[in-house]
Backbone as JSON Lines, residues from 0, in Angstrom:
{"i":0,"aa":"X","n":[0.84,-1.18,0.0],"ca":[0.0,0.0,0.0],"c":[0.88,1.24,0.0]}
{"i":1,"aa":"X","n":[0.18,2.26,-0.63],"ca":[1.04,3.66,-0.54],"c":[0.02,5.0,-0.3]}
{"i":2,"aa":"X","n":[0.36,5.75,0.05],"ca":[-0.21,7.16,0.36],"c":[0.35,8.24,-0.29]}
{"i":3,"aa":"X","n":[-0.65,8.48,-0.97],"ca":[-0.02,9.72,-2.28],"c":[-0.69,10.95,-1.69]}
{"i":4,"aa":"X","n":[0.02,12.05,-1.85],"ca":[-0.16,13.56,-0.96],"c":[-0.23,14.58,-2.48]}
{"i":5,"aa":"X","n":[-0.99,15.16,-2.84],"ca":[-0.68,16.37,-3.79],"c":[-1.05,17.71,-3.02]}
{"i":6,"aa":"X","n":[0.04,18.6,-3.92],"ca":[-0.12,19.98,-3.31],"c":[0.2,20.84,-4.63]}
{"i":7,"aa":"X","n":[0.39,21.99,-4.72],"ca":[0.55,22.38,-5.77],"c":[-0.35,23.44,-6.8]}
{"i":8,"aa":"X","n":[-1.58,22.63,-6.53],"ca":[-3.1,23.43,-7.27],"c":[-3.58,24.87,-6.7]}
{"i":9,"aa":"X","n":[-4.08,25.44,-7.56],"ca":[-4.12,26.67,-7.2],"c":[-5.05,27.23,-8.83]}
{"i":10,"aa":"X","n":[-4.99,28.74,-8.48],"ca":[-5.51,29.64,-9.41],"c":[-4.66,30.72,-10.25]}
{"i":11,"aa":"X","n":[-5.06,30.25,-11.52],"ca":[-3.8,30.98,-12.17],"c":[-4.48,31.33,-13.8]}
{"i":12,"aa":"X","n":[-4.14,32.58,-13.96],"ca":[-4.55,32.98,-15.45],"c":[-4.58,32.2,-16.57]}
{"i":13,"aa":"X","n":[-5.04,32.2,-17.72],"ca":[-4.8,31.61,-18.69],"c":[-3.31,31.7,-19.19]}
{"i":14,"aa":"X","n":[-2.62,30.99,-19.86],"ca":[-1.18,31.07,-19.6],"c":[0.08,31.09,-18.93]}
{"i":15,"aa":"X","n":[-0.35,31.09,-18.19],"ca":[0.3,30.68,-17.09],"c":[0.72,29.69,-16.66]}
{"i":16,"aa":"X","n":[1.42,28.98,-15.31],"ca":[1.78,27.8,-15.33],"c":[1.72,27.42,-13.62]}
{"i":17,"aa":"X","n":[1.64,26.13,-13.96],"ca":[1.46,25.88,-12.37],"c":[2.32,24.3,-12.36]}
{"i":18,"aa":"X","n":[3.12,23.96,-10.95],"ca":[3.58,22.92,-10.92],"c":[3.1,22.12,-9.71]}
{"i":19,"aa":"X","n":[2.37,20.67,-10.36],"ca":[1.56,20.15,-9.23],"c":[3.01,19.32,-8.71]}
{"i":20,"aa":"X","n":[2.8,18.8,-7.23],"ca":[3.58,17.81,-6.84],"c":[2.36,16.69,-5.88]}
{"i":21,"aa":"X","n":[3.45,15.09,-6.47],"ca":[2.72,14.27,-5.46],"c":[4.05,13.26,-4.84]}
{"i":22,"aa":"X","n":[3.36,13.73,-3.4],"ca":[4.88,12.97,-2.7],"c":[4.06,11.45,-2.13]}
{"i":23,"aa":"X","n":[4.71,10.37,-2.19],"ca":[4.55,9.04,-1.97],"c":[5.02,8.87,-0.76]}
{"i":24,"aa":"X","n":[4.12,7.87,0.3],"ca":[4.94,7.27,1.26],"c":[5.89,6.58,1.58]}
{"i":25,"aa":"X","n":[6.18,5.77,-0.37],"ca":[7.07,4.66,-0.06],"c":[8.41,5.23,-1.49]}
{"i":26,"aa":"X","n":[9.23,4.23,-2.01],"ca":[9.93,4.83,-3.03],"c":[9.34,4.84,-3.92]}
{"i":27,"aa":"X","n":[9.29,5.36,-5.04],"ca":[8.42,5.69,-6.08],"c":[9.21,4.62,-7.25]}
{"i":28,"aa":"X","n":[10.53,4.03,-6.94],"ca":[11.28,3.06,-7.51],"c":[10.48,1.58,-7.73]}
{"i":29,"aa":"X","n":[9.8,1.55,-6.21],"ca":[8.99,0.23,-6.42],"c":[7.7,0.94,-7.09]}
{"i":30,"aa":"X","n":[7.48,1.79,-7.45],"ca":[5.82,1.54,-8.58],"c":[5.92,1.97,-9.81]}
{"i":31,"aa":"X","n":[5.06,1.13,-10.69],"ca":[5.42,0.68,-11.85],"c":[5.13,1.78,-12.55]}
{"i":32,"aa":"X","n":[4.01,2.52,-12.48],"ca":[3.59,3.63,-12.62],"c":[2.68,4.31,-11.95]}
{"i":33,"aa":"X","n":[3.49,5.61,-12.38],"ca":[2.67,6.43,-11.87],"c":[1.91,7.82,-12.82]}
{"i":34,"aa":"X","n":[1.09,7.98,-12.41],"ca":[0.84,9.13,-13.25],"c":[-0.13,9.73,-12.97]}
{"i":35,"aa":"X","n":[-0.67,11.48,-13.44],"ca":[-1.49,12.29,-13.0],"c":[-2.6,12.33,-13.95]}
{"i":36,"aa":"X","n":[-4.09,12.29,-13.39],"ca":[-5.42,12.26,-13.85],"c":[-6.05,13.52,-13.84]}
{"i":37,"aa":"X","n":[-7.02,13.6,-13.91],"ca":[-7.88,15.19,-13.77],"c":[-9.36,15.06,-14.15]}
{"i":38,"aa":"X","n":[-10.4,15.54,-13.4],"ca":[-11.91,15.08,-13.66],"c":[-12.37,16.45,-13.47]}
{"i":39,"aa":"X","n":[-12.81,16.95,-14.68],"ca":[-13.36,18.5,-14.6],"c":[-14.95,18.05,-14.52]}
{"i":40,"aa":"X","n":[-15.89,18.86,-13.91],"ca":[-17.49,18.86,-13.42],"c":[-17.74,18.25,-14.57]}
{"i":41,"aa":"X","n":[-19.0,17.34,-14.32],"ca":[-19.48,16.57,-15.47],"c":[-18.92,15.68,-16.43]}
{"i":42,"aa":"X","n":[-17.69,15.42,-15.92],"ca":[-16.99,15.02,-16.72],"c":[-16.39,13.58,-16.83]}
{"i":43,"aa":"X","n":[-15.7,12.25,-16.86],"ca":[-15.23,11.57,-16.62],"c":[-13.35,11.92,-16.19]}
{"i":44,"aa":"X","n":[-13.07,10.9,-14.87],"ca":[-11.48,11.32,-14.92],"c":[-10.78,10.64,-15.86]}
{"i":45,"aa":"X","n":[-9.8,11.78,-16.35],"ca":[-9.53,11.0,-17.62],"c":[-7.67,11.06,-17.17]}
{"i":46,"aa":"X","n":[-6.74,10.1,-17.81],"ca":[-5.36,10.43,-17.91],"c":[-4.74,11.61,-18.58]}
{"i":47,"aa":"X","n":[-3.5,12.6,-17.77],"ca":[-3.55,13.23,-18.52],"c":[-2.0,13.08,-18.49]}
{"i":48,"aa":"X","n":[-1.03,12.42,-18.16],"ca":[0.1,11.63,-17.7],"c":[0.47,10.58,-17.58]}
{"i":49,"aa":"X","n":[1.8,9.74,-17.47],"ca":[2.25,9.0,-16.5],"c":[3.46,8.75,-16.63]}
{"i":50,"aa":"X","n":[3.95,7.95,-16.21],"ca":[5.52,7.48,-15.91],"c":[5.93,6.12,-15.28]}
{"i":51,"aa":"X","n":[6.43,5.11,-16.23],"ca":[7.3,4.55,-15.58],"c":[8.18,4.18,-14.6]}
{"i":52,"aa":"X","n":[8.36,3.74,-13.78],"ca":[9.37,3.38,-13.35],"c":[10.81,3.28,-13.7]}
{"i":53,"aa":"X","n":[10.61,2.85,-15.68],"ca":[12.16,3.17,-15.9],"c":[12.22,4.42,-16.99]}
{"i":54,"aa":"X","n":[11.33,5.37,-16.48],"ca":[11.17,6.98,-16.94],"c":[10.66,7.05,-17.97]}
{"i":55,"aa":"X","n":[10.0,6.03,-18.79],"ca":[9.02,6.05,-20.44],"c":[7.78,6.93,-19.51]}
{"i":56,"aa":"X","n":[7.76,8.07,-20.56],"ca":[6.09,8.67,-20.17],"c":[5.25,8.55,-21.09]}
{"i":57,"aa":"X","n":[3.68,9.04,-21.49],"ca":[3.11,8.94,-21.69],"c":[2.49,10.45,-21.52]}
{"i":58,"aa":"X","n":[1.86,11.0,-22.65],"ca":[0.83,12.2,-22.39],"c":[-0.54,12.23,-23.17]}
{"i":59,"aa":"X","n":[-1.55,12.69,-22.55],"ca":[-2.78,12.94,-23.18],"c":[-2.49,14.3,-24.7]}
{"i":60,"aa":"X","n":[-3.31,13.62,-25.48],"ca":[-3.13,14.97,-26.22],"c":[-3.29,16.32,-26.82]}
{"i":61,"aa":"X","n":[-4.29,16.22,-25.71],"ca":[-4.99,17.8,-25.35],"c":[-3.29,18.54,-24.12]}
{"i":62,"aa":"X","n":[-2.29,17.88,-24.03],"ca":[-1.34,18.45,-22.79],"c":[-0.26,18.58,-23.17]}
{"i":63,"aa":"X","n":[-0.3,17.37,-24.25],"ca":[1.28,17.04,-25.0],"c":[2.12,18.37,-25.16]}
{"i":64,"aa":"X","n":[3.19,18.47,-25.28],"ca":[4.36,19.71,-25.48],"c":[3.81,21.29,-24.85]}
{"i":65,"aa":"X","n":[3.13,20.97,-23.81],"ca":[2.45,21.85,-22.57],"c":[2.78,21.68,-21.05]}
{"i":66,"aa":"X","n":[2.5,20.05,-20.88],"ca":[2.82,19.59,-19.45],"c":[4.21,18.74,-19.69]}
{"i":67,"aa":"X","n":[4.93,18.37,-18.18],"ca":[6.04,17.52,-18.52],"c":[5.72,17.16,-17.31]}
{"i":68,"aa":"X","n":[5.75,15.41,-17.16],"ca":[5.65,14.66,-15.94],"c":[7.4,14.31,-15.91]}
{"i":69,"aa":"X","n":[7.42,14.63,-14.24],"ca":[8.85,13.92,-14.02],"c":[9.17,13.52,-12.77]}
{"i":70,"aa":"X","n":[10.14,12.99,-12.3],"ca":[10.27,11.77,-10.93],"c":[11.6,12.32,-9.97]}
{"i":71,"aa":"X","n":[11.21,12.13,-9.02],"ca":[12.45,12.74,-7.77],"c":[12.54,11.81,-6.98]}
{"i":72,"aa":"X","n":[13.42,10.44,-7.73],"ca":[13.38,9.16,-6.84],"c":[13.92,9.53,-5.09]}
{"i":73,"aa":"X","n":[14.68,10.49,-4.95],"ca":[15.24,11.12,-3.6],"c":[14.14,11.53,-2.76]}
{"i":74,"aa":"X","n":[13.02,12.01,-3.41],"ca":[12.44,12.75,-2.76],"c":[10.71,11.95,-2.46]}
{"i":75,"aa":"X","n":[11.08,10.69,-3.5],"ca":[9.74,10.21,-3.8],"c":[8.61,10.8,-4.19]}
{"i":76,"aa":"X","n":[9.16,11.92,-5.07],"ca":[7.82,12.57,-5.81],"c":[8.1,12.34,-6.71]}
{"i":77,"aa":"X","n":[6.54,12.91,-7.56],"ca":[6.18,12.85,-8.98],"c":[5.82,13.99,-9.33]}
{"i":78,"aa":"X","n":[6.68,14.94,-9.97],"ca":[5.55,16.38,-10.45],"c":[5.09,16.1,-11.59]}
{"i":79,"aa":"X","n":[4.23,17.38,-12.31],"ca":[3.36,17.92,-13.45],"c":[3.72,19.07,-13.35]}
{"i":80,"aa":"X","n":[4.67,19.42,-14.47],"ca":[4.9,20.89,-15.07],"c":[3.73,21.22,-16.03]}
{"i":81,"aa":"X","n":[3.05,21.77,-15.77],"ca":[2.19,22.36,-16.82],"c":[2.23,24.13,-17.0]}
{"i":82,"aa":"X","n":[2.82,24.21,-18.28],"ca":[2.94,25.6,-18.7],"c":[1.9,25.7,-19.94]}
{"i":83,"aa":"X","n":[1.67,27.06,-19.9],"ca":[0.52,27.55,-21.36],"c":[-0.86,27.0,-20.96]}
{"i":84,"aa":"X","n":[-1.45,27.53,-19.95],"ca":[-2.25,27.01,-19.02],"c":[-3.97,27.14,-20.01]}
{"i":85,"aa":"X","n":[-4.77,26.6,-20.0],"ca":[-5.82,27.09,-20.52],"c":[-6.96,26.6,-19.81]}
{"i":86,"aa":"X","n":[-8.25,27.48,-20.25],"ca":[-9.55,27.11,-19.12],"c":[-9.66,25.8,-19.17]}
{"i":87,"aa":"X","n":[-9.45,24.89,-20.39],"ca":[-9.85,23.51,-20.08],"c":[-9.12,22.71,-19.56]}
{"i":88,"aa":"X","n":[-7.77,23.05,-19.14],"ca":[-7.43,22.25,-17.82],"c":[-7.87,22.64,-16.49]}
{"i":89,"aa":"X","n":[-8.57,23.55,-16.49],"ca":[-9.45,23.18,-15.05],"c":[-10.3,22.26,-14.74]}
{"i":90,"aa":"X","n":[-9.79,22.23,-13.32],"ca":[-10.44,20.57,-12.82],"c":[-9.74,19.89,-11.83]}
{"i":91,"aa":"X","n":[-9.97,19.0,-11.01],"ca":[-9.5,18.35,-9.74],"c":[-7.84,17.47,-10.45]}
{"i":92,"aa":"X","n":[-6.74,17.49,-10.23],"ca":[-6.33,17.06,-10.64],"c":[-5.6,15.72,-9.48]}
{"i":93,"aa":"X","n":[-5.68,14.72,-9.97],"ca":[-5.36,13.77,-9.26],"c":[-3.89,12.64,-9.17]}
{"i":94,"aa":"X","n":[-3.14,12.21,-8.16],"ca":[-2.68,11.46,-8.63],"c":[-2.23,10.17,-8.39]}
{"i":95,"aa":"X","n":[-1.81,9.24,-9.24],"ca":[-2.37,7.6,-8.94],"c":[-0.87,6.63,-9.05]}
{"i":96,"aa":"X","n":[-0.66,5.53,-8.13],"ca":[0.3,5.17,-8.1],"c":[-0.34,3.08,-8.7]}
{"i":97,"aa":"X","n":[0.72,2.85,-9.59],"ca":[0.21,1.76,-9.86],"c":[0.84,0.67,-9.62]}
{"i":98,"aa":"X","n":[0.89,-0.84,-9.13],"ca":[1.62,-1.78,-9.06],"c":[0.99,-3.0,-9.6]}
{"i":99,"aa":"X","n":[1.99,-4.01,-10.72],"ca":[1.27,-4.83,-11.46],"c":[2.13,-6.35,-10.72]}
{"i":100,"aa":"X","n":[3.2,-5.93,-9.88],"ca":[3.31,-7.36,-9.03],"c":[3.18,-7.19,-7.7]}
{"i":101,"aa":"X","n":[2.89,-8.26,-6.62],"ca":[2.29,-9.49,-7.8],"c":[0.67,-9.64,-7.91]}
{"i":102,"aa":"X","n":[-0.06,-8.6,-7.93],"ca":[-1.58,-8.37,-8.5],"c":[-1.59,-7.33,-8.66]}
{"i":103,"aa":"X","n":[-2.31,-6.76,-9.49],"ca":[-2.3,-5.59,-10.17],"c":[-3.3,-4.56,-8.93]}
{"i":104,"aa":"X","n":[-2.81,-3.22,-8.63],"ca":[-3.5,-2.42,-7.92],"c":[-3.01,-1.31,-8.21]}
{"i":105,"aa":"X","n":[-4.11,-0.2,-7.46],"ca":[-3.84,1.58,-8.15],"c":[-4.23,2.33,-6.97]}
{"i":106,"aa":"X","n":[-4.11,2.58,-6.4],"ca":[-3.78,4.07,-5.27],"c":[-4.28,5.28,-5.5]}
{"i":107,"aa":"X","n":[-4.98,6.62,-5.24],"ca":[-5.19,7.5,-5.51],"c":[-4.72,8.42,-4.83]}
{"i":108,"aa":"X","n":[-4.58,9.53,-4.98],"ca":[-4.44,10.09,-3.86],"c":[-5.64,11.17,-3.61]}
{"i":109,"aa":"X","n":[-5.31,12.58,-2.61],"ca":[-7.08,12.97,-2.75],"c":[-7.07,14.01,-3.68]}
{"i":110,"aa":"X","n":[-6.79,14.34,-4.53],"ca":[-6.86,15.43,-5.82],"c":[-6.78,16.84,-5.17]}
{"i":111,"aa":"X","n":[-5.83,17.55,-5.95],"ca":[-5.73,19.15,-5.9],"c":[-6.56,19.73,-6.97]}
{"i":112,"aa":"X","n":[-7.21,20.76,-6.81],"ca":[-8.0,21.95,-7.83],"c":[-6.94,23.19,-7.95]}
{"i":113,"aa":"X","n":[-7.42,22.85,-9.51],"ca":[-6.86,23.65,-10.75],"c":[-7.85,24.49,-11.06]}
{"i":114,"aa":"X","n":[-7.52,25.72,-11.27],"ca":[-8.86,26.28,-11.72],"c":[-7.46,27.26,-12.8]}
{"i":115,"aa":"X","n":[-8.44,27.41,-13.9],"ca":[-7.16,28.6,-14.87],"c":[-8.37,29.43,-15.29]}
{"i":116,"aa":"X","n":[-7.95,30.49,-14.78],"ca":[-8.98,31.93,-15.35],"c":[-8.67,32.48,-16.69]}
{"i":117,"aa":"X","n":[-9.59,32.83,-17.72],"ca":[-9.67,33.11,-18.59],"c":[-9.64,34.73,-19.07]}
């Protein structure tokens, strides 16, 4: 089991940038992935990140060459650089730790709000 903490979220203009962080209880070495979600009102949570364990990421492509997910095995975090901010990344943003041995399970943690003013 692990306990994922985000902080980071906040209110910020359109364009702008904000850097979420999620710090883990355990090393972030043992999970296979990890990566950051986001569920705006009405909406389904959808992926908008993730990361490996041996640093392959993955981006949604409404974020691609906007956000950059990256890993602080020292520190056992995971940030989300997101620069060039726009209203439709507002929304709870969440983040999830995954392990596929030896049964597959996923972790949440309790989501930070994003809000980007227009």
């Amino acid at each position: 089991q692990v306990q994922l903490v985000e902080s980071g979220g906040g209110l910020v203009q359109a364009g702008g940038s904000l850097r979420l962080s999620c710090a883990a209880s355990s090393s972030i070495r043992r999970i296979d992935t990890m990566g950051w979600y986001r569920q705006a009102p009405g909406s389904e949570r959808e992926l908008v990140a993730e990361i490996t364990n041996d640093g392959n990421t993955n981006y949604a492509g409404s974020v691609k060459g906007r956000f950059t997910i990256s890993g602080d095995s020292a520190k056992n975090t995971v940030y989300l650089q997101m620069n060039s901010l726009k209203s439709e990344d507002t929304a709870v943003y969440y983040c999830a730790a995954e392990f596929r041995i030896p049964w597959y399970r996923k972790y949440w943690g309790q989501g930070t709000q994003v809000t980007v003013s227009s």
